[in-house]
C-alpha positions in Angstrom: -1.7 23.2 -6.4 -2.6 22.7 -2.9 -0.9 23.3 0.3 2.7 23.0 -2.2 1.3 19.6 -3.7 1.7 18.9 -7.3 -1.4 20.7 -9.2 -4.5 17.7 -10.0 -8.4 18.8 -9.5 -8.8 15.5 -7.6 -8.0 15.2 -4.2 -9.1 12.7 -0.9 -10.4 14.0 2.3 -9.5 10.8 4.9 -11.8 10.6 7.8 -9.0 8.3 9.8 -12.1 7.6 11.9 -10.8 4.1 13.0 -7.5 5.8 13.9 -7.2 7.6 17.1 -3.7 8.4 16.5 -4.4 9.9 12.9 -1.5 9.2 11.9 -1.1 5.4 10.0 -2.0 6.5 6.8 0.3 9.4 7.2 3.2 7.6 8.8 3.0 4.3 5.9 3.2 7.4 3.7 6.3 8.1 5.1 7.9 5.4 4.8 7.1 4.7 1.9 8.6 8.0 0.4 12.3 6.5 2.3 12.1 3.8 -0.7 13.1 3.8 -4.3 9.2 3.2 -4.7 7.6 5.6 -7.8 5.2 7.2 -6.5 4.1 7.4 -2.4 0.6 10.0 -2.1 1.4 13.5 -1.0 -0.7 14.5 2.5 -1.2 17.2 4.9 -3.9 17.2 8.1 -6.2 19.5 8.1 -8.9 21.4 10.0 -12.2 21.2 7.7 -14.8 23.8 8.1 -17.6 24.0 5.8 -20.1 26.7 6.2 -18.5 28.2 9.7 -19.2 24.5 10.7 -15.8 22.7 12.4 -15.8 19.3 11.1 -12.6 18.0 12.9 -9.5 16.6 11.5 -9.0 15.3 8.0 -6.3 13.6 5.9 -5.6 15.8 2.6 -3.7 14.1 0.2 -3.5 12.8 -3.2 -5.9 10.1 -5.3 -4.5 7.4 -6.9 -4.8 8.5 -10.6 -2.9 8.0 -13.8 -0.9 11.9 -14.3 2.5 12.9 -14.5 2.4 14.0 -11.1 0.7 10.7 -9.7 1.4 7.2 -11.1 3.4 8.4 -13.9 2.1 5.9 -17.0 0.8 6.0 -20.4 -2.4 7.3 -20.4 -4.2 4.8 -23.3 -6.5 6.5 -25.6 -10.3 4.4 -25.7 -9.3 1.5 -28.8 -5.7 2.0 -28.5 -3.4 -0.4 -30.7 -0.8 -0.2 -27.9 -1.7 -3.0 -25.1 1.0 -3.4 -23.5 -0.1 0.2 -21.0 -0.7 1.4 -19.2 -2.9 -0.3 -16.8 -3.8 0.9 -13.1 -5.4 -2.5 -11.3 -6.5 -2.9 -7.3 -6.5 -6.7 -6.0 -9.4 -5.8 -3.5 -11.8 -9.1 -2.1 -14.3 -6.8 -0.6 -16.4 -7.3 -3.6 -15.1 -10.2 -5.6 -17.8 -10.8 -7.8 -18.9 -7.6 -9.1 -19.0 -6.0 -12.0 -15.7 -3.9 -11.7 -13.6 -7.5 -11.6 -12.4 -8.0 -14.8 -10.8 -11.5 -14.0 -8.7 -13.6 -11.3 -5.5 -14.3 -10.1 -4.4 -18.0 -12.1 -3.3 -19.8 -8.7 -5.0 -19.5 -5.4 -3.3 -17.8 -2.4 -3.6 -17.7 1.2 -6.6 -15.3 2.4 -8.4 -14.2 5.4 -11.3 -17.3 3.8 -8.6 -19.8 3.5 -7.2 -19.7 -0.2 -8.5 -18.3 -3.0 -8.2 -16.7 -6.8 -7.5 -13.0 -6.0 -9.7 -10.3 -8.0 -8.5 -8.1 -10.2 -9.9 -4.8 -10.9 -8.7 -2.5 -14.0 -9.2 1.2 -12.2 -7.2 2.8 -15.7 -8.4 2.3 -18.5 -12.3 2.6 -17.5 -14.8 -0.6 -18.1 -16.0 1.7 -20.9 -12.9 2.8 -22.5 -11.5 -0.9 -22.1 -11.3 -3.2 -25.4 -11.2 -6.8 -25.3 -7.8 -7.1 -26.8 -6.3 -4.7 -23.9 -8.1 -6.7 -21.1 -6.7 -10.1 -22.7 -3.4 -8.8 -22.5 -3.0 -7.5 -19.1 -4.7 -10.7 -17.5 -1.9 -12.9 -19.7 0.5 -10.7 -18.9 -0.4 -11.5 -15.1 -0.8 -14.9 -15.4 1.8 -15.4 -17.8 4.0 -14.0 -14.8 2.7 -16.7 -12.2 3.2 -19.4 -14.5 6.8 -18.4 -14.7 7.0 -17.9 -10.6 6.2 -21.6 -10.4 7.4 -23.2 -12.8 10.2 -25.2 -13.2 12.8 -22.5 -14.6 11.4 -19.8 -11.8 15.1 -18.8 -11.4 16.0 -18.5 -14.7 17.2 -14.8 -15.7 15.1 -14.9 -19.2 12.3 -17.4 -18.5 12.1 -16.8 -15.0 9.7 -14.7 -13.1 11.7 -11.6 -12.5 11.2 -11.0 -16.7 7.6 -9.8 -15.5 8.4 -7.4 -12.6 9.9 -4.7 -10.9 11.5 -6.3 -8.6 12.7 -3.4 -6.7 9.0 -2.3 -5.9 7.8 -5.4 -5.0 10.6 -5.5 -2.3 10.3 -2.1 -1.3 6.5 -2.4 -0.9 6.8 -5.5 1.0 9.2 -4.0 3.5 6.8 -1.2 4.2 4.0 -3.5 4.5 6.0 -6.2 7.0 7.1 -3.6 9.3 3.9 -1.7 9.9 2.2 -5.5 9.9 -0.2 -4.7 7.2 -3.0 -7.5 7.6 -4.9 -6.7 4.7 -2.3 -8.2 2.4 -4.1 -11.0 3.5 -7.3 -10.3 1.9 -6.0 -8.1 -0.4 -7.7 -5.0 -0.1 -6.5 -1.5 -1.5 -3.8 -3.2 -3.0 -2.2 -1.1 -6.3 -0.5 -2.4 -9.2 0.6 -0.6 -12.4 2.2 -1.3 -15.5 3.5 1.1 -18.0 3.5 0.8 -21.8 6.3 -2.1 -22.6 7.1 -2.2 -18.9 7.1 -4.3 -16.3 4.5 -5.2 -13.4 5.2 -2.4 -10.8 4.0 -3.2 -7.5 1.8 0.1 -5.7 1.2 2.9 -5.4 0.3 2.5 -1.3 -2.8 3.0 0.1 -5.4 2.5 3.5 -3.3 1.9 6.6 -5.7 2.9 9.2 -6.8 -1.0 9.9 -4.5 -2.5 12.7 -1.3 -1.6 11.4 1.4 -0.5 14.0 0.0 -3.3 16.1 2.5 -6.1 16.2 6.0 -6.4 17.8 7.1 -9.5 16.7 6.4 -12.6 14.2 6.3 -12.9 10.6 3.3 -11.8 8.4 3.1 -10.2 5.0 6.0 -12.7 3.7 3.3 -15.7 3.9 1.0 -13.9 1.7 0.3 -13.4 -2.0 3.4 -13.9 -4.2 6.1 -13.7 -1.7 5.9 -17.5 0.2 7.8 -18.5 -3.1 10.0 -15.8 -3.6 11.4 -16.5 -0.1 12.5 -19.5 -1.9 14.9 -17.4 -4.3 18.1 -16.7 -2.8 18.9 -14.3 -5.1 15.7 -12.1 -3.8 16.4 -12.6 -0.3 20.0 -11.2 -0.9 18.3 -7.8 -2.4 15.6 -7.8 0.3 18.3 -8.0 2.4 20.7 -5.5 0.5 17.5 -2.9 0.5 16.5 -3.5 4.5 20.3 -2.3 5.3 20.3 1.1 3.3 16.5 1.9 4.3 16.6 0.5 8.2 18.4 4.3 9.1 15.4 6.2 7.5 12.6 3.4 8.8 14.2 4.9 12.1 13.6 8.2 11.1 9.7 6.9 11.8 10.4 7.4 15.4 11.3 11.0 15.5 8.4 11.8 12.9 5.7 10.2 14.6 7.0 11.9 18.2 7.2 15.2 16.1 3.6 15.2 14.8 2.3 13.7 18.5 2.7 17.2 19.4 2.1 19.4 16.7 -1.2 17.3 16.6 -2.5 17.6 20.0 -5.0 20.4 20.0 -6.6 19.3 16.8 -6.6 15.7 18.2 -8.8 17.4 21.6 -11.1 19.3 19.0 -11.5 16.2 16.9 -12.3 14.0 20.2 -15.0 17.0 21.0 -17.1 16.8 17.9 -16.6 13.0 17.3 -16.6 11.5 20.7 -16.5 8.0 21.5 -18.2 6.7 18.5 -15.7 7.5 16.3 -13.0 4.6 17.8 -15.2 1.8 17.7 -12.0 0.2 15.7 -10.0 -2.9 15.7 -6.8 -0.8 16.8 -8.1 -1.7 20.1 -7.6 2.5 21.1 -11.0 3.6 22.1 -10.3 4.4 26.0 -7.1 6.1 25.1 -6.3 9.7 25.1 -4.8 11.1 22.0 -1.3 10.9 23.4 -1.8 7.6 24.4 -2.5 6.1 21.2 0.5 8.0 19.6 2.4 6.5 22.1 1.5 3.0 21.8 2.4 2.7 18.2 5.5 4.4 18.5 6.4 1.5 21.3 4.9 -1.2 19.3 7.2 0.4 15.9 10.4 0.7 17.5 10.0 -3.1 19.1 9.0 -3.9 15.6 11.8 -2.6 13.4 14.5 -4.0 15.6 12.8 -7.4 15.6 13.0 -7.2 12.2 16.5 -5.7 11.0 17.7 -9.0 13.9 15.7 -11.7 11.8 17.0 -10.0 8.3 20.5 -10.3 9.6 19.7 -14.0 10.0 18.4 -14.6 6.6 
């Protein structure tokens, strides 16, 4: 165990060295622990010292890993009969073609490139420990379920598409994503499935925030990308997305208070970080280089509360 988190001997030191405020990885994390979402990963910053050498500031938290106390799913044994799980897959574009992508996305979606087949990698079980059989099952399984999202009998309760998913995740997951304005839903990248043995499609866990999240007032984004331009066109999921927004839009607020809380218990750390790391280290996107540390904090914490009021208006209009 470390620092009260669950016991695993694998664990993720985050730089966050985009991220003057050090907190959107944290914060994402946060919210997504307000949802009904399995499994968010566990963090704590920390002062990192190796050797009576200060490094500066890191993220401790948990890995993405198949364990009971991580993404809770069968663990398959190498030439398991059992292929229905469970499987562990990123949808990540930064390498499209290599050898970890096991296969494609049937229908093209909108991406940073224009549209495209989105690549699938299988994270658990390994390349090695993967049979054919277990491979052609989770790609059908995936396909199967975009066939069924557009085709004809999409809204049907047994052929329909919601046979192949968790549907709560996927709209939990998306709420997350639409309120911090999570771009990279547009590439994907980092983007975590999971499916358990004789379960459904479970969308997550979350991961890497630190890339222009927290950024955006106003205006639609993550509902015009990957699955969710067509599930828009379901009533029946807009009424849950709606039904979910109302019960979580109280602890989304809760955001506010957190992110004000940790400005300050942050602030020396932030000063030492800044020392050892200087400018280089906010060479970033987030647009936060000039900034002091408070600064920075503050900016997202204006740009969040704009944000989720913009948003809980246009859900009440849906």
């Amino acid at each position: 165990k470390v620092l009260g988190m669950p016991k695993h001997k694998r664990w993720v030191l985050l730089a966050n060295y985009i991220d003057k405020t050090m907190l959107r990885n944290d914060v994402s994390f946060y919210l997504g622990k307000q949802t009904s979402l399995p499994w968010t990963p566990r963090g704590y910053h920390v002062e990192v010292i190796i050797n009576d050498v200060h490094l500066g500031n890191y993220y401790l938290c948990e890995q993405i890993k198949i364990d009971e106390n991580r993404v809770n799913i069968a663990e398959m044994d190498p030439g398991s009969d059992d292929v229905t799980g469970g499987y562990l897959m990123e949808m990540d574009t930064y390498h499209p073609d290599d050898d970890e992508t096991l296969f494609h996305s049937k229908y093209e979606f909108r991406t940073e490139v224009g549209t495209s087949r989105i690549p699938f990698k299988i994270k658990d079980p390994e390349a090695e420990d993967l049979t054919d059989n277990q491979l052609n099952y989770i790609k059908g399984y995936i396909h199967d379920f975009e066939d069924a999202l557009f085709s004809d009998d999409w809204l049907d309760e047994e052929k329909g598409y919601k046979r192949y998913i968790d549907l709560d995740s996927f709209i939990d997951i998306y709420l997350v994503s639409e309120l911090i304005y999570h771009t990279e839903w547009q590439h994907p990248k980092s983007s975590y499935m999971h499916k358990d043995s004789n379960g459904k499609l479970v969308s997550g866990p979350m991961w890497d925030y630190d890339w222009t999240t927290f950024s955006t007032r106003t205006g639609w984004y993550c509902r015009e990308c990957l699955w969710y331009p067509r599930m828009f066109e379901d009533p029946a999921f807009v009424a849950e997305l709606k039904e979910h927004w109302t019960l979580l839009y109280p602890k989304f607020r809760g955001a506010i208070d957190y992110m004000t809380k940790m400005k300050s218990k942050l602030a020396a750390s932030a000063e030492k970080n800044y020392a050892i790391w200087g400018e280089g280290m906010y060479g970033s996107p987030n647009g936060e280089g000039a900034m002091t540390f408070e600064q920075s904090v503050d900016k997202i914490i204006d740009r969040y509360t704009e944000r989720i009021e913009w948003l809980n208006a246009e859900f009440n209009k849906l």
